[in-house]
C-alpha positions in Angstrom: -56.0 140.9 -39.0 -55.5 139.7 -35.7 -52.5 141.2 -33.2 -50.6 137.7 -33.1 -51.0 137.8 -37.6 -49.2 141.1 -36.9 -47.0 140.0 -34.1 -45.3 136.9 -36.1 -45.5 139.2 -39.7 -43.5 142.1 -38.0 -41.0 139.8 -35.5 -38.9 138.1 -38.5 -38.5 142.2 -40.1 -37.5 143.3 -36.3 -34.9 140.7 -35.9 -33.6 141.2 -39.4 -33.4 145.3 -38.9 -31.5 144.2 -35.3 -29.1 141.9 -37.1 -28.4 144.2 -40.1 -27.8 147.3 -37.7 -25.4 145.1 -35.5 -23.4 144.0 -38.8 -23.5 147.4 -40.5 -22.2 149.0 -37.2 -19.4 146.4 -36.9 -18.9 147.4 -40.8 -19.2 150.8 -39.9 -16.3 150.7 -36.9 -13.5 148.7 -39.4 -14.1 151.3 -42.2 -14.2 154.3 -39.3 -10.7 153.0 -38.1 -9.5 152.6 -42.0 -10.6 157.0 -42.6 -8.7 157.4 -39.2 -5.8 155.9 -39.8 -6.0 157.4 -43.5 -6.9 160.7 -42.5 -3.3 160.5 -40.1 -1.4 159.5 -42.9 -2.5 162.1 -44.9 -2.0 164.9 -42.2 1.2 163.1 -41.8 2.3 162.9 -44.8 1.1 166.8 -46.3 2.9 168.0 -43.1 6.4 166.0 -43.7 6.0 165.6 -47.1 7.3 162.0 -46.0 6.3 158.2 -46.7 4.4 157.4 -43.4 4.8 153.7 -42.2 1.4 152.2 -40.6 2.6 149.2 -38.0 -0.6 146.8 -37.4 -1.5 145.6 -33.7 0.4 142.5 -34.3 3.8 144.3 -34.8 3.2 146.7 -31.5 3.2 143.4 -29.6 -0.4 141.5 -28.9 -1.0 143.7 -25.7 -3.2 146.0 -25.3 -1.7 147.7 -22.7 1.2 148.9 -25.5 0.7 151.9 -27.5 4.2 152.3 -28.8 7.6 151.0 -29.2 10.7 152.9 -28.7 13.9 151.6 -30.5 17.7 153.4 -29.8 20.1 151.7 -32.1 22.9 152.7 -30.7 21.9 151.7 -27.4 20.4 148.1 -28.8 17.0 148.9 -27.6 14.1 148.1 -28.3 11.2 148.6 -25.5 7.3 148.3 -25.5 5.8 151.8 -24.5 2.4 152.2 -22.2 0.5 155.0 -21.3 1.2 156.7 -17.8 4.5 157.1 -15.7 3.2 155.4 -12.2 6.0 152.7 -10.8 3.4 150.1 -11.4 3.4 150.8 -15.5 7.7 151.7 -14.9 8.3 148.0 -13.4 7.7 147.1 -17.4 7.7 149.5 -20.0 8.6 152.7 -21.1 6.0 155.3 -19.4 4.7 157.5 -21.8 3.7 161.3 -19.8 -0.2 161.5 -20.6 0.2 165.2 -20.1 2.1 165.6 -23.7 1.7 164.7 -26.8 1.0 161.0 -28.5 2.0 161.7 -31.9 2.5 165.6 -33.1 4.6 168.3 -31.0 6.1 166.7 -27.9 6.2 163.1 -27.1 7.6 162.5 -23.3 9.0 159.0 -22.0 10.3 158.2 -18.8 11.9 154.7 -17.8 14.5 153.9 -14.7 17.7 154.0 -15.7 18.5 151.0 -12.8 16.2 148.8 -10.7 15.3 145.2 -10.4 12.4 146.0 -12.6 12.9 147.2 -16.2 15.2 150.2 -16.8 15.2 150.8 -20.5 17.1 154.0 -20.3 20.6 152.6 -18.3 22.3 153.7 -21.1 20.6 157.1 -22.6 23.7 159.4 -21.1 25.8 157.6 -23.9 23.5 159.6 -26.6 25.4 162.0 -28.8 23.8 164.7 -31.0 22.6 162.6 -34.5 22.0 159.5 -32.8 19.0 158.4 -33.8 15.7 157.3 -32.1 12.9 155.7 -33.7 9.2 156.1 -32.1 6.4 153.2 -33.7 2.8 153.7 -32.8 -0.2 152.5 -34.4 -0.3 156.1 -36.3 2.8 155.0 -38.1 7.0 155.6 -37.6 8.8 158.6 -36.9 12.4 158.9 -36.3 14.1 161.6 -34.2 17.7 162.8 -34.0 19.5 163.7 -30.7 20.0 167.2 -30.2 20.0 168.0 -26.5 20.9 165.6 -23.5 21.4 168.2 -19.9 20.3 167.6 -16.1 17.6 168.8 -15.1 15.8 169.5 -11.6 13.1 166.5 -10.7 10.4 169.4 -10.6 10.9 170.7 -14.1 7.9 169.9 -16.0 8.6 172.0 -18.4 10.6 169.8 -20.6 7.1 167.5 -21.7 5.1 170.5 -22.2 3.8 170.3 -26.0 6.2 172.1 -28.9 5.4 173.2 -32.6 7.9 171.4 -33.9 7.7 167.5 -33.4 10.3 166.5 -31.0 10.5 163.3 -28.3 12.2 163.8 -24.7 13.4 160.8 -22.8 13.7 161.3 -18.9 15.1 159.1 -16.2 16.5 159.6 -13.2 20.3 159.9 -12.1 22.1 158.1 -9.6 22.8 159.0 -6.2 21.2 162.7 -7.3 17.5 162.4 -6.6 16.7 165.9 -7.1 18.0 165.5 -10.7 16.7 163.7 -13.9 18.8 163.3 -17.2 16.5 164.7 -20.3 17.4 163.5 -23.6 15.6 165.3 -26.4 15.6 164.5 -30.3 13.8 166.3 -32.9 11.7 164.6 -36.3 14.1 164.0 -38.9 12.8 165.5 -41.9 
């Protein structure tokens, strides 16, 4: 047999192996995202012993750039969440502290509470203990109850360092004192 018999034999089982791989991954990556998102719902749910919510891309808003949503009923609020606190991300969103948590232990926030750009958190002093928070990520719903709201100094970090028991803190910043922050904090209702 000559090398181009063997060449055109072998290029149509090469090109199928390519395409079948390329599908199979793409297979692969839908059904690895399906366990993941399974797998939380189960740790989720064995930990809470609580029906977890899923919420699709299309519900988080079509942005990449969202990882969450943040709703305060009491407040009327609802506001997209991104991760990171710089000004840039703060001009539209709520900034999400990458030092804590996403889902389990401590989830920290921060938003301006005034400014020409968005300031989700104008009106977080008016939360009372029992007022109720609701945090929606593509891991599913959680909702939180007020339990704490104090000032706190600018440099204490301490308040977004992770927890055993799944809480959310909300920080802004306070008027006129700019070596203060107000620091809401609400724990997983159960």
């Amino acid at each position: 047999m000559k090398k181009t018999d063997v060449f055109w034999i072998t290029l149509p089982i090469i090109i199928a192996t390519i395409l079948a791989a390329a599908y199979i991954g793409s297979f692969k990556a839908n059904k690895t995202e399906e366990k993941q998102i399974t797998k939380a719902k189960e740790i989720i749910s064995s930990n809470q012993n609580t029906e977890v919510e899923i919420i699709t891309n299309e519900e988080l808003i079509l942005n990449d750039n969202i990882i969450g949503i943040i709703e305060i009923p009491k407040l009327d609020l609802i506001a997209p969440i991104q991760e990171g606190t710089s000004q840039e991300i703060l001009k539209e969103a709520v900034g999400h502290f990458s030092e804590s948590s996403f889902w389990t232990g401590n989830v920290a926030l921060a938003s301006h509470n005034r400014s020409k750009y968005a300031h989700y958190f104008e009106k977080i002093d008016k939360l009372q203990a029992g007022d109720e928070i609701i945090y929606k990520t593509k891991l599913g719903v959680k909702k939180y109850s007020v339990y704490d709201s104090r000032i706190i100094e600018s440099t204490d970090w301490s308040v977004i360092e992770n927890t055993q028991e799944n809480i959310i803190t909300l920080i802004t910043c306070i008027q006129n004192k700019p070596q203060s922050r107000l620091c809401v904090q609400a724990i997983e209702k159960i």
